[in-house]
C-alpha positions in Angstrom: 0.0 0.0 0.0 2.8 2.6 0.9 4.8 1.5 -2.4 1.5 2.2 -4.1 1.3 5.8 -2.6 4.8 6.8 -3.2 4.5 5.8 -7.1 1.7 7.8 -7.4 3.0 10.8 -5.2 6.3 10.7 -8.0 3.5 10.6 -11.0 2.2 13.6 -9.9 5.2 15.7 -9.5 6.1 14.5 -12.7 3.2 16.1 -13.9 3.3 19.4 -12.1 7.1 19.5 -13.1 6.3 18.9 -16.9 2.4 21.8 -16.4 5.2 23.9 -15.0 7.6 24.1 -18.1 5.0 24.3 -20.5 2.8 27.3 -17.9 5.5 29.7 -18.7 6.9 29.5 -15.3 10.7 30.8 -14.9 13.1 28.8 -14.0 15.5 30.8 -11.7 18.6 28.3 -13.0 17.6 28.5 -16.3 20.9 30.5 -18.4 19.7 33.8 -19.6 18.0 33.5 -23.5 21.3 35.6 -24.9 23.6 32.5 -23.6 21.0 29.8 -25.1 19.6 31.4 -27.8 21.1 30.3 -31.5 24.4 31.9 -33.0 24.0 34.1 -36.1 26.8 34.9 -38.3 27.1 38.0 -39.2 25.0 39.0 -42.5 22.8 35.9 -42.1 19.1 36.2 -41.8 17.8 35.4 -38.1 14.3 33.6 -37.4 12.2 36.4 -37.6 14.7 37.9 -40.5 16.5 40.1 -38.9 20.5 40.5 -39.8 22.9 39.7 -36.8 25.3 43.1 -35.8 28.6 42.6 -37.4 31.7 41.4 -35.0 33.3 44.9 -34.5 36.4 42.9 -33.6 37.6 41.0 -30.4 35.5 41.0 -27.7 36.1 41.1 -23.8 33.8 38.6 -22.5 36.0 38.0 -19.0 38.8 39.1 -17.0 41.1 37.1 -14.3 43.3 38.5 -12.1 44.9 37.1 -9.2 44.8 39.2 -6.2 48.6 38.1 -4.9 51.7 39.8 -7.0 53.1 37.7 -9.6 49.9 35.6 -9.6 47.7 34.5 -12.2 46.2 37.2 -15.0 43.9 35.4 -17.9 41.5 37.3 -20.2 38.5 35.2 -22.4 38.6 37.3 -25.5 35.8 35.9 -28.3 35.4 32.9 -26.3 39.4 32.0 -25.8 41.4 31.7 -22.8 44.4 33.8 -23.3 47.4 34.8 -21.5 49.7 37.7 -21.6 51.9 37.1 -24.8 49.3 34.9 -26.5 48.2 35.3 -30.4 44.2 36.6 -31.5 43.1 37.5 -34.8 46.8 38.3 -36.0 47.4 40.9 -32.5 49.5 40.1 -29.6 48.1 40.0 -25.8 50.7 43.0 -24.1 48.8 43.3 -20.9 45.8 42.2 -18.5 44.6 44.7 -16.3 41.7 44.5 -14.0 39.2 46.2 -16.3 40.5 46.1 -19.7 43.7 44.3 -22.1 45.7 45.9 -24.5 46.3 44.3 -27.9 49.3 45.1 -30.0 49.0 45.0 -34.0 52.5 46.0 -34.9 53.3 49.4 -33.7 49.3 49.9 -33.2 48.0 49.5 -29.6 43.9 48.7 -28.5 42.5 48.9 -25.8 39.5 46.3 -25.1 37.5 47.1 -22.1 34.9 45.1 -20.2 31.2 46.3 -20.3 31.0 46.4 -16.7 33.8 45.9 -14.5 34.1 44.4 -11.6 32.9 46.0 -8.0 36.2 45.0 -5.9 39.3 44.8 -8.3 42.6 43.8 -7.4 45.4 46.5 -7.0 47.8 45.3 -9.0 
């Protein structure tokens, strides 16, 4: 009898979890649509026709800096894990600072800053 209960207590939260995802309910550790939603090239037509922005050029997505001198600096620029020194799109890595890195194109320099930075950075 108490077997019989418990499989039908698991049926239905089976089916409240399935009502739930089709209810429109948000799910709090769902990733945000602009990390799930498809990836566009640039000129190609989108699902309700609309063109995709063109890449401007390397992208900040994330910054790594170890708070201890000497330690550990690492920037994610257009999805790659990159060091100081380290090759992207034909430019050079020269420096990771808290907020922003600097690229180096021959004698040219950019500098690539993050959208938001951080609230506590280190003081390098």
């Amino acid at each position: 009898m108490m077997a019989l209960r418990m499989f039908a207590l698991a049926g239905a939260l089976a089916c409240a979890a399935a009502q739930a995802q089709h209810s429109g309910l948000n799910d709090p550790t769902r990733p945000p649509a602009s990390v799930t939603a498809p990836v566009i090239a640039p000129g190609q037509a989108g699902a309700a026709g609309q063109l995709a922005p063109p890449v401007l050029g390397p992208q900040v997505q994330s910054i790594l800096v170890s708070l201890h001198p000497g330690g550990r600096r690492v920037a994610v620029i257009n999805g790659k894990m990159l060091r100081q020194g380290d090759r992207i799109d034909g430019a050079v890595l020269e420096s990771i600072q808290p907020t922003h890195v600097v690229l180096r194109r021959g004698s040219q320099r950019q500098i690539l800053k993050l959208f938001r930075p951080a609230a506590r950075v280190a003081a390098a």
